[in-house]
N, C-alpha and C positions, 0 to 999 in steps of 0.2 A: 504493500500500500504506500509506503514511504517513496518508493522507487518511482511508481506511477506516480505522485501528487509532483514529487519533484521536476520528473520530465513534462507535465502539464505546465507546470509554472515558470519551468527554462522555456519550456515553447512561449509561453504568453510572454514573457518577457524580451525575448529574442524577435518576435514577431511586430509586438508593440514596437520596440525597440527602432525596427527595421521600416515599419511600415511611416513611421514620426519621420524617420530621415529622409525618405521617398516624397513623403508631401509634403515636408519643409522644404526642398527642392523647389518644386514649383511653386507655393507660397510666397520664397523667397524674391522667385527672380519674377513673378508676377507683381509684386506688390512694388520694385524698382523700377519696371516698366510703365507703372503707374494705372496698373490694374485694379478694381476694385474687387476685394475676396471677401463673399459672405459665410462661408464658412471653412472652417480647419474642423475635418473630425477620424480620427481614429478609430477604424471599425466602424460597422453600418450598422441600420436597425435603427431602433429608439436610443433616443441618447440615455444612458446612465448619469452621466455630468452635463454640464452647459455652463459656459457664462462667457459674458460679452464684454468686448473690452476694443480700445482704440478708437482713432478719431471717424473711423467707417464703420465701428462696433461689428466687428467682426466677431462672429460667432465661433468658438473652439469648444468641441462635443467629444466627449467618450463613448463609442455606440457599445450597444449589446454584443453585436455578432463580432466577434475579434479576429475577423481573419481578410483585413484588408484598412482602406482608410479612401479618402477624396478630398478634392478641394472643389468650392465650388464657389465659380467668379461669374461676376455680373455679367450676361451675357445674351442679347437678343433674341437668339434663338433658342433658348429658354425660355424666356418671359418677358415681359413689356418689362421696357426701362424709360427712366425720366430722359427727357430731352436735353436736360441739365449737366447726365452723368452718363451719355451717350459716348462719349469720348472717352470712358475710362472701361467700356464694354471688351471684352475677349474678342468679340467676332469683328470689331472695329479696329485693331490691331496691325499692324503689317504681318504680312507671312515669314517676313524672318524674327518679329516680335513673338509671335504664338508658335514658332518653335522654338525656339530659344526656353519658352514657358514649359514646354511638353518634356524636351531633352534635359532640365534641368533635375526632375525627379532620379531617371535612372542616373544622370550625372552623379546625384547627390550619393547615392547606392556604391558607387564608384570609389565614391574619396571616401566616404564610408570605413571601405574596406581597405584602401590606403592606409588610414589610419590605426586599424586594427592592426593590421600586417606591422607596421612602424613600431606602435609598444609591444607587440608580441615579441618581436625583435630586440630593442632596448630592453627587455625584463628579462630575458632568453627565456629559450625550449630548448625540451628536453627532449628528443627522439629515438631511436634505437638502431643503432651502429648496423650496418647492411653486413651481417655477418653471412655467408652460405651454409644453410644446412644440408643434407641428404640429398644430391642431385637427382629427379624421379628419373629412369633412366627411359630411352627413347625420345625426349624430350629436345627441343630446341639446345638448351643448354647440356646437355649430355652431348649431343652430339656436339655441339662449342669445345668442349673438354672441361667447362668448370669443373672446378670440386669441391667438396665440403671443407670449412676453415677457410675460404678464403675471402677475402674483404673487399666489396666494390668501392672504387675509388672515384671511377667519373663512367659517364656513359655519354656516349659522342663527345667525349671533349670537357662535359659539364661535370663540374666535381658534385659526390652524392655522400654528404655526412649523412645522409639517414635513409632508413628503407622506404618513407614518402617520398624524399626526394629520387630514389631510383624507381620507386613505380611511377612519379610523374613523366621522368625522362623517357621512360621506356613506351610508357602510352605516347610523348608525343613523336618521341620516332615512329610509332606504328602507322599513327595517323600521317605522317607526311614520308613514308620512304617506303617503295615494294621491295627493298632491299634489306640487308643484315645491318644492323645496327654496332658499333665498336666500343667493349666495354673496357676497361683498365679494372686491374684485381689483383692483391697482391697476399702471399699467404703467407701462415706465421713464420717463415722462416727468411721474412722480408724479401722474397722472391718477388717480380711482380710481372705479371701476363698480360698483352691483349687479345681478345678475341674478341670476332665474327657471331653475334648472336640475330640470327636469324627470325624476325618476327612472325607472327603468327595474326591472321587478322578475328580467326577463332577465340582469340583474347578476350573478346567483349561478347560472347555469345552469352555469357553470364555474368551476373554483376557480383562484382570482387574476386575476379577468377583471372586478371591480367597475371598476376606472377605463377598463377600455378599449373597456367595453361601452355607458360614458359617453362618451366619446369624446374624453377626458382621457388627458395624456400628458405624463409629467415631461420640462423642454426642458432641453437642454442648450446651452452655446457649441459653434459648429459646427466637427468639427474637421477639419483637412488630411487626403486618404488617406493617407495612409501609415503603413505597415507597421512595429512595432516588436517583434515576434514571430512568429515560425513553430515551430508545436506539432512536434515529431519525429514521422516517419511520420504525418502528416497529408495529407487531401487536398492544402492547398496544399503543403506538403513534398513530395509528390511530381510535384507539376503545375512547379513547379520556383520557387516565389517564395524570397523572402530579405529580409531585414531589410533596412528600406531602400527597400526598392520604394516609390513612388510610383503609385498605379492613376489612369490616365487614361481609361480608356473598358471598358463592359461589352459586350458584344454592340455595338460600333458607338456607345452611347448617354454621351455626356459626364460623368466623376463630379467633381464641384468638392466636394464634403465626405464623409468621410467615414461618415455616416450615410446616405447615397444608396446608398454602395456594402454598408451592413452589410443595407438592406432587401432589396435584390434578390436579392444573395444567401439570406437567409431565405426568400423566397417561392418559393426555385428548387430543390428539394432534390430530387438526382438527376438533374438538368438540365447536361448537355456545357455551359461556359460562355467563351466567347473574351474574355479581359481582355488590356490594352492595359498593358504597366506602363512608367514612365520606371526606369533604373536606368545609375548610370555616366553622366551625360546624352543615352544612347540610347533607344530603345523597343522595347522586346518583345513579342512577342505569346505566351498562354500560356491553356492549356485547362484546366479544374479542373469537377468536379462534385460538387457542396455533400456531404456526407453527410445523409440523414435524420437527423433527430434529435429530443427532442421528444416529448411526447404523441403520439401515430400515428405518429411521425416523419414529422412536417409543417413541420418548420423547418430551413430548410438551416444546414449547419455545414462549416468548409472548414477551420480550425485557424489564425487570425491574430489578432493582436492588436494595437491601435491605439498611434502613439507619441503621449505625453498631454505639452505640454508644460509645464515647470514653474509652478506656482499655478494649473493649469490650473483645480482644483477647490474653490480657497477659495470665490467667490462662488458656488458651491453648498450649501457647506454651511452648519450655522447650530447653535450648541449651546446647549442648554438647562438651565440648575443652577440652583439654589434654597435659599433658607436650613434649614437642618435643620426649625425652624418651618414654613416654607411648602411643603417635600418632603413633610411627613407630609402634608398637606390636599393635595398634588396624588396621593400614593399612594392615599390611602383613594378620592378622585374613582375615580381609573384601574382601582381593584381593583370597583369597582360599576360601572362602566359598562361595563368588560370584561368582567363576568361576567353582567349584563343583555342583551348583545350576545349571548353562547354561547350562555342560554337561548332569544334569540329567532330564533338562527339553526337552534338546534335544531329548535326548533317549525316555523319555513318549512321544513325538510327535510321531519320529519313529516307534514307535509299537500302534500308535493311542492313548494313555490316556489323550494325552492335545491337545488341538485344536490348529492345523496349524495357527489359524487365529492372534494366538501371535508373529508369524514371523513379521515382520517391514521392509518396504525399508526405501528409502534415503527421502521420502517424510514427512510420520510419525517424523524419525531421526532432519530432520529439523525442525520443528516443535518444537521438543523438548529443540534443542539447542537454539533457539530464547527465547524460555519461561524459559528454565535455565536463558540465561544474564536478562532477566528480575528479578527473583526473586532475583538474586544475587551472586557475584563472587564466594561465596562457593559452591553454587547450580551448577552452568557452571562446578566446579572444580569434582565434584560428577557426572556429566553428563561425562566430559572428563576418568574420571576415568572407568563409566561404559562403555563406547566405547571401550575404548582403552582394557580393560581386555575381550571384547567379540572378539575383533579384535586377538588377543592372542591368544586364546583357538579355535575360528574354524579355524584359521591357522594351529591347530595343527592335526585336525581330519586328520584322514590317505585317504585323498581324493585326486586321481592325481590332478595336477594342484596347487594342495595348498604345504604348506611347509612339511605339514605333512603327504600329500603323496610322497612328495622326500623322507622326511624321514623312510618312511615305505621301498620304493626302495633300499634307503642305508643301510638300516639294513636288509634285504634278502639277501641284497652283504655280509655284514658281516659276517650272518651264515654261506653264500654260497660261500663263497670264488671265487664269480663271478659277474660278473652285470647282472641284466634282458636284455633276447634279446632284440635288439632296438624293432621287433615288439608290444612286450607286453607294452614298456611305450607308444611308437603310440598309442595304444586303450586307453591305459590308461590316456593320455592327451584327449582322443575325451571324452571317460564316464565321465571325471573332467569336460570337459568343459559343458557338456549334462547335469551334475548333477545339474554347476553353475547357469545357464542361466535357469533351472528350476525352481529353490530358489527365483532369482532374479525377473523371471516373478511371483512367486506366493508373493514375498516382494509387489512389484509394486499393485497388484490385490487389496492384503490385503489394501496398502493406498488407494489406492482409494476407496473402497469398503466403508472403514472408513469415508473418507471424503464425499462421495456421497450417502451410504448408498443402493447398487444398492447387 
């Protein structure tokens, strides 16, 4: 319950948060243009809050429904306006005045995320060192020759302190080269390699499958089995394990680490399973059957947790900060390559090369913001950022309904030295709204699909 109340309230806040910066945007640069704004409101529906304020009394509302916001400026095609304040109208405006008003929203979205990126940076993060584990073998990377122990260093050129940073790179080689991509790797005994890894466009058939469809796999130091949790009323809870246990054999077959015993499990869900545990310095025998779990529920889960011992995970990690100077140039990089990246994952959706199923609603989205303020305020600031820069960039697509299909409307006007018939933005608000509520239904699908596995 705790989990869920928290990821409700990282989404309302993230949302809130995101949606204020959006329609301060246009607020902003409408109200310099000398636009008249009659309301600021956060979220639709009836207002929760209200009060007015300024020399136009400008109304600012907190709505019910929280999952969006508007601005709404004095404007003739709306409603009769005075003859007086005719000249402070939206539709009265030059075309390069009303966009300028439109672009300003995802603009704001933009530096938003700027800014995010910037203190994330100045405060540093913490990431996890691109160590190689287990190469799966037939794999892109098997056949490259990588091996387990060895450490990415750059990928094209691009140095990769952390395993984000090398699944970034690697996505965007894939999207811009039918070609092998060049990694640098150097292994403990300060050797250091490059190779030819060969991309794969089956990368994105699934969502969060780029490294493992590579056949790339974060390695970890290998740890002892043994038990240092048991989940209540869990499989293993009731198959009869205990903190402590030591697991010696699965079905007959010897486990000397840890990670032997976390696979077979996974690959066995719903599988009667004979484990051998030491406990007390005797041995037990004890039957457990994984739970499905998972997308389809294709990944066993039995409810135990590994005992990790102390510094087990410094030489894992690796943190990265930066001079307030050098943060902003590593933010503005992060905010165009990430947003370059969205656009071209988009497009490989659009024409089929990456699976819809990496679309995300607001369910997924929560989920996420709760387990960012868990890891940590950097973490939340990295999640804000990545919102906010996604919020930006499909604002921009030339979609009616969105900003960036006004602004495709206003630059027709521009070439055309007219505005589109009212008919054609009619249809063209129904196919925006027809497109939206598509998206939104297959977001929605997609989480639950996730969370139920259906």
């Amino acid at each position: 319950m705790n989990e869920l109340l928290l990821s409700i309230g990282s989404f309302l806040v993230t949302l809130g948060l995101l949606v204020t910066v959006h329609e301060f945007g246009h607020f902003w640069v409408a109200r310099r243009l000398g636009v008249k704004v009659l309301r600021f409101s956060v979220g639709f529906g009836t207002p929760l809050w209200s009060r007015r304020s300024g020399p136009d009394q400008t109304e600012y509302a907190i709505g019910a429904l929280p999952l969006g916001g508007y601005v709404t400026m004095l404007d003739e095609t709306e409603a009769p306006v005075d003859p007086s304040e005719s000249h402070r109208a939206f539709n009265r405006q030059g075309v390069s005045q009303r966009m300028a008003i439109v672009v300003a929203g995802p603009l704001a979205n933009l530096l938003f995320a700027v800014v995010a990126y910037w203190l994330m940076f100045v405060v540093g993060i913490t990431g996890l060192r691109p160590l190689l584990g287990a190469i799966t073998p037939g794999t892109p990377a098997a056949v490259a020759g990588f091996t387990a122990g060895e450490e990415i260093l750059s990928v094209a050129g691009r140095p990769t302190p952390t395993w984000e940073a090398v699944t970034i790179a690697l996505i965007q080689g894939s999207l811009t080269t039918q070609e092998g991509i060049r990694l640098e790797t150097v292994d403990s005994s300060n050797k250091r390699y490059f190779r030819i890894l060969n991309l794969e466009q089956s990368m994105f058939n699934e969502p969060g499958t780029a490294l493992r469809n590579l056949g790339l796999r974060p390695g970890y130091p290998s740890l002892p089995p043994l038990i240092d949790r048991v989940e209540p009323n869990g499989p293993a809870f009731k198959a009869g394990f205990a903190p402590g246990d030591r697991i010696r054999r699965i079905n007959e077959q010897p486990i000397e680490y840890w990670e032997q015993w976390l696979e077979y499990i996974r690959a066995h869900p719903g599988v009667d399973i004979q484990v051998e545990v030491e406990r007390s310095g005797g041995n037990r025998i004890l039957t457990v059957a994984p739970d499905p779990s998972g997308p389809r529920g294709t990944v066993g889960h039995i409810g135990v947790s590994v005992r990790v011992p102390d510094g087990y995970g410094e030489r894992l990690r690796t943190e990265l900060r930066y001079s307030p100077g050098d943060a902003l140039g590593a933010a503005l990089t992060k905010v165009w390559e990430m947003s370059i990246l969205t656009l071209q994952l988009l497009g490989k959706m659009v024409i089929g090369e990456a699976s819809i199923e990496n679309i995300s609603g607001p369910i997924t989205i929560a989920q996420l913001a709760g387990k960012s303020i868990i890891i940590g305020f950097t973490s939340f600031l990295s999640f804000l950022g990545l919102i906010s820069l996604s919020l930006g960039v499909i604002n921009l697509l030339p979609i009616p309904i969105l900003d960036g299909g006004h602004l495709l409307y206003y630059f027709i006007e521009l070439i055309t030295g007219a505005p589109l018939p009212e008919w054609v933005a009619t249809w063209g608000q129904k196919l925006g709204t027809a497109i939206l509520l598509g998206l939104m239904s297959l977001a929605l699908f997609n989480d639950f699909n996730r969370i139920l596995g259906f």
